[in-house]
N, C-alpha and C positions, 0 to 999 in steps of 0.2 A: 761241581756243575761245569760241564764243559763250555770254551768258548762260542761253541758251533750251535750249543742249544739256547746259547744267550744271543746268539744272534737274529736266530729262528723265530725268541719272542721276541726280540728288538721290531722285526720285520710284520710279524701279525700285530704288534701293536701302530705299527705306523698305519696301514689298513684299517683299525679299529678307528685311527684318528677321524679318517676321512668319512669315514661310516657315520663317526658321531657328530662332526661337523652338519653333515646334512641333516640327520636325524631332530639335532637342534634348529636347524633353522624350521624345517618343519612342525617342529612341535611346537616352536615360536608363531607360525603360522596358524595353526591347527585352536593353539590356545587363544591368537586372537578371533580367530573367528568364533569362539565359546565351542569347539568340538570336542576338547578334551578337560579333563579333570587340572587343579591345580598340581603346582610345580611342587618337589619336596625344597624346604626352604633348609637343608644340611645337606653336607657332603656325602657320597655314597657310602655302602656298608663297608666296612673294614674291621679286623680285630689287630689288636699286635699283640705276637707271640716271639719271648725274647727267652731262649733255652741257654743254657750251660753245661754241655757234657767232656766232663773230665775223667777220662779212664774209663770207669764200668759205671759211676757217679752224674746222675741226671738231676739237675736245677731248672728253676727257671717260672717263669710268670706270663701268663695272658690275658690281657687285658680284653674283654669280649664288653661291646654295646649294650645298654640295658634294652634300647628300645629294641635290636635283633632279638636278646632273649626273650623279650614279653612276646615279639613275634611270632617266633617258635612253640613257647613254652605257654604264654599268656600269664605274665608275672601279676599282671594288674588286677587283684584279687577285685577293688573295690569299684574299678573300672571309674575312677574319676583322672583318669591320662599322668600323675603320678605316682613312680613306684618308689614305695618307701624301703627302708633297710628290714622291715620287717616282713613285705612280701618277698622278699630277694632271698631271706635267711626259710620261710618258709617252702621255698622251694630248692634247697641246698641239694638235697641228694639229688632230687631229677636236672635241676643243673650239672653236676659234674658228672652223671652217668651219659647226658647229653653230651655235653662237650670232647670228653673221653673218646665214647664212642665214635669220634669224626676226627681223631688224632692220633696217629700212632707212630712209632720211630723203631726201627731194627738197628741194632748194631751187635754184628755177631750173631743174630737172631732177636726176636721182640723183645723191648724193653718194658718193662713196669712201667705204670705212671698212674698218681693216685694225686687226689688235690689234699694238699696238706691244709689249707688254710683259704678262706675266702672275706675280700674284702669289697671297699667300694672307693674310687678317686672317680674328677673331675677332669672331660678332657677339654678341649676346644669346643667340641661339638656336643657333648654332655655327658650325663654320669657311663659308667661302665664298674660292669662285676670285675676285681682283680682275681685271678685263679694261681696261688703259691701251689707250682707243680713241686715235684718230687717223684724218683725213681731212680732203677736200677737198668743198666746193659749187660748182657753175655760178656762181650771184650770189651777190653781199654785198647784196642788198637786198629779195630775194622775204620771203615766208611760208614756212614750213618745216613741212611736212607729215613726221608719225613714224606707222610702225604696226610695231608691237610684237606677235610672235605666238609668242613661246616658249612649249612648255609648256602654250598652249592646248589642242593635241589631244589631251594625254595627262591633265591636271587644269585639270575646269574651275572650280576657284579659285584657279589661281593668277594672282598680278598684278603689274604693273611698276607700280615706283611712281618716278615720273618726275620730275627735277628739269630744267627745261631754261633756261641763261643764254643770252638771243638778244637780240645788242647790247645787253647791259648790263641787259636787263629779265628778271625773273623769270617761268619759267612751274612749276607742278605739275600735274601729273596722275596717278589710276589708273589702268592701259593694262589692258583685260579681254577677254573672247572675246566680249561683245558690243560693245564700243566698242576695238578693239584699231589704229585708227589714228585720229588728232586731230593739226589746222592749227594751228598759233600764229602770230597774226601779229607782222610787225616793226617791234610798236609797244610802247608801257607798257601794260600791264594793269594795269584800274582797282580801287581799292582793294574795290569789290563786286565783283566776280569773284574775286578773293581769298580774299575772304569766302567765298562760294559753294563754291568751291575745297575750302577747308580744312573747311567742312564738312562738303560731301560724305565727305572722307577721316576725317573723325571718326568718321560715322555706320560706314564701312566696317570700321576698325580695333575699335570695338568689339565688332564681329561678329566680326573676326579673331581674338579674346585669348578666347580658350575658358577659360582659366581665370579672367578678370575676369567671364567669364557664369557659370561653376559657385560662383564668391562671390555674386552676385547671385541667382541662383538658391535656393542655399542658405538666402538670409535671407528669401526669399520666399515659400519653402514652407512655413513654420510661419502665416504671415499671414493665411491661414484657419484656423487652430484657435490652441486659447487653454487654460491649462493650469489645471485643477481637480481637485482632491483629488488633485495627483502625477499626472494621467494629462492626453494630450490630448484635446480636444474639441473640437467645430466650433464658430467662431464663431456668434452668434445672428444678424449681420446683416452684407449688405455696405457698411456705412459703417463698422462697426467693423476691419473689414479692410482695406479702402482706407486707413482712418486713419494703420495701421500702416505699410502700403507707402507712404504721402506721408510717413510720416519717415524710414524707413531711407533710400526711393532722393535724397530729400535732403541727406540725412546723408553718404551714399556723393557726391553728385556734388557738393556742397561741399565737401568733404574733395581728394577726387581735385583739382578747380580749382584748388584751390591749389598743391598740390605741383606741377601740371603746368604750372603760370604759372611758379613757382620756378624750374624746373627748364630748360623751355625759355628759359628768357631767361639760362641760365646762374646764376643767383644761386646754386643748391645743387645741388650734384650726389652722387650717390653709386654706388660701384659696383654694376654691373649685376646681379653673381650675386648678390649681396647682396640688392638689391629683386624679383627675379626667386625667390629662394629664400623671400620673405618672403610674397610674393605665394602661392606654390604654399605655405605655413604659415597664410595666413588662411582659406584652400580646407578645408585641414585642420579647422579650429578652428571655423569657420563649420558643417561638416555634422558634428561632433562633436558641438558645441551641442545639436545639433536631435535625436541620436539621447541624449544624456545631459543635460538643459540645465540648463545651471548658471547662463545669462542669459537668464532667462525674460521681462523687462521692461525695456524702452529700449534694445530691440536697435540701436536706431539708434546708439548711443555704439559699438558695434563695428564696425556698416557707416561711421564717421566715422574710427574708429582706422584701421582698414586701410585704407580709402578712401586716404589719406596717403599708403600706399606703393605702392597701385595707380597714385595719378597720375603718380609716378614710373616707371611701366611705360609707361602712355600718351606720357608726353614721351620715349621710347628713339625713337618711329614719328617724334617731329618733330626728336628729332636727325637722324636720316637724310634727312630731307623736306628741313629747314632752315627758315627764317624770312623772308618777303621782307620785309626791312628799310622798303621802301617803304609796307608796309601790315600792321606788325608786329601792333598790336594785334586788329585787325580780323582778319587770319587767325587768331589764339588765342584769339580770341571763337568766330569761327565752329569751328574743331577741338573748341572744350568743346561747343558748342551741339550741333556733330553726334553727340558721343560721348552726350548728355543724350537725343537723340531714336532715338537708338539704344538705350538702357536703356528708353525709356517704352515704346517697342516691344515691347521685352522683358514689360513689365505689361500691356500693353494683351492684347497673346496669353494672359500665363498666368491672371492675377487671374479673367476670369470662369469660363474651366475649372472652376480649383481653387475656387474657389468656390460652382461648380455639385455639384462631384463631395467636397464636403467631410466629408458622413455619411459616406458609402462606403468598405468595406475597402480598395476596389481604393485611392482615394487615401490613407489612412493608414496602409495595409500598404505597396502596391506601391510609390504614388511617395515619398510623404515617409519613409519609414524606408526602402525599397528604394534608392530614387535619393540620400538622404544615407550609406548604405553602401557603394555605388559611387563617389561622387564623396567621400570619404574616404579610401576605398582607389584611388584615380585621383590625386588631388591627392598622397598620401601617396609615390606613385613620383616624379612630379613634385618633389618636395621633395629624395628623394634623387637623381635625377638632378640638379637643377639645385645643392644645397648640396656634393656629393661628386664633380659632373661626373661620374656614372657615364651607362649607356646602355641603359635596361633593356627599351623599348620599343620 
């Protein structure tokens, strides 16, 4: 994949940022006023798909969502919202003819690919069908061209996120409904491609973790106003406000880089429900603050505590990714650098808004005590689902 076309999505993803920036805060508005339906309380759709093509010799496994296949397929035989290992094996063959069917790889001309075996594992976000590919290529020495179109016609976010070993050299990619097929060629790929790579996927994943933007969010809406005789009030300027937001999102993205250096290089690990439940308790505690503040100065000390266990959320996306050892550093550079330009998107959207609109009922009614009453009680299901495994949304 060339540099030029990684940079192409580097650049519609930054776009996309700012797109979703607003999008969020409107529907933060939309859903305090009771306009729209509830939030999903998981992360967007995604599959990982992790190939091994060696010579003419095709490996490899995809991890596809159950709750996407019930979507598609309608796994839930009994329709009481779970599905057991017995509806999932019931529907074996219209699974892998589905899935097939929205995957294919030339090298040298089309390759075979047949499910050899079907399983079930536990991700962060819930169970998933395992798919043990297998197949065969024309050569052991073309380029191997993949396009990946699950799920495109039905969600247009959802995404493959692509690990591909071709002779021994590492590729990643996001596969999406606008770039849903990409060449690799059967060569090394250079330590800036990598780069490029992993950034790109930073920027995207933190557009993915709706709840790492409703933390963000939360510390941000107070950032225009500032708190006098008990009550709040608009800041008098905007460099007193910017101020504020260069420490928290600071404080938040030094915080997260390290956990997420830690964590992906393996040095600490911790269980998943555990960072995942803690994560959906700082959602909490973050738009608690804002409606009762009990830290009304150096909010940054709490966008640094949680930040901590955020970056252990962000390292769950590069466990599944992996790390090409080749160009270790450099890709963890670039995955922090994209998730960094992905938050600045996030200020750059809202800071002059909310700064424009800081006298106004509408924002100290609507969005900052509306939008921290919502994403309270959003986050607050999140907590129980993720801490008690329940299923409430």
């Amino acid at each position: 994949m060339s540099t030029r076309i990684l940079f192409s999505h580097a650049l519609s993803l930054l776009r996309l940022c700012v797109r979703r920036t607003l999008t969020l805060l409107a529907l933060t508005l939309g859903l305090t006023l009771g306009l729209t339906g509830p939030a999903s309380a998981h992360k967007a759709s995604d599959s990982l798909l992790m190939l091994n093509v060696q010579g003419q010799t095709l490996s490899g496994q995809w991890d596809i969502a159950l709750r996407d296949i019930d979507f598609a397929l309608g796994l839930d035989v009994d329709g009481n919202g779970d599905i057991t290992w017995g509806e999932l094996r019931q529907h074996q063959t219209a699974l892998n003819s589905w899935a097939l069917a929205h995957l294919s790889l030339q090298r040298g001309g089309a390759c075979t690919l047949q499910v050899a075996q079907l399983q079930v594992d536990e991700h962060t976000d819930g169970g998933y069908a395992v798919l043990q590919l297998g197949g065969q290529c024309p050569s052991a020495t073309a380029d191997v061209n993949l396009t990946y179109q699950l799920l495109f016609d039905q969600d247009a976010l959802h995404r493959g996120l692509l690990r591909l070993q071709l002779d021994g050299h590492t590729h990643t990619a996001v596969l999406s409904p606008t770039q849903p097929s990409q060449t690799f060629k059967a060569q090394s790929v250079s330590s800036f491609t990598h780069f490029v790579q992993y950034l790109v996927e930073g920027v995207w994943h933190i557009w993915m973790g709706f709840d790492h933007i409703l933390f963000l969010l939360s510390l941000l809406l107070p950032a225009v106003l500032v708190i006098e005789q008990r009550k709040w009030v608009a800041v008098h300027s905007f460099g007193q406000a910017l101020h504020e937001v260069l420490w928290v999102v600071t404080a938040f993205t030094a915080a997260h880089s390290i956990t997420l250096t830690l964590a992906a290089l393996r040095l600490v690990e911790l269980p998943s429900r555990l960072v995942e439940s803690t994560i959906a308790l700082s959602v909490v505690l973050a738009a608690a603050n804002n409606l009762k503040p009990v830290i009304t100065q150096r909010r940054w000390m709490m966008a640094f505590g949680f930040g901590l266990i955020h970056g252990f959320g962000f390292a769950s996306v590069l466990a599944e990714l992996g790390l090409p050892q080749e160009a270790l550093v450099l890709s963890l550079l670039g995955f922090n650098l994209g998730v960094e330009v992905g938050q600045l998107a996030i200020v750059a959207a809202f800071l002059p808004a909310a700064y424009w609109l800081r006298h106004s009922r509408f924002y100290r009614r609507g969005v900052f005590v509306g939008g921290s009453v919502l994403t309270l009680l959003l986050a607050a299901v999140w907590l129980a689902e993720r801490a008690f495994n329940l299923k409430l949304l």
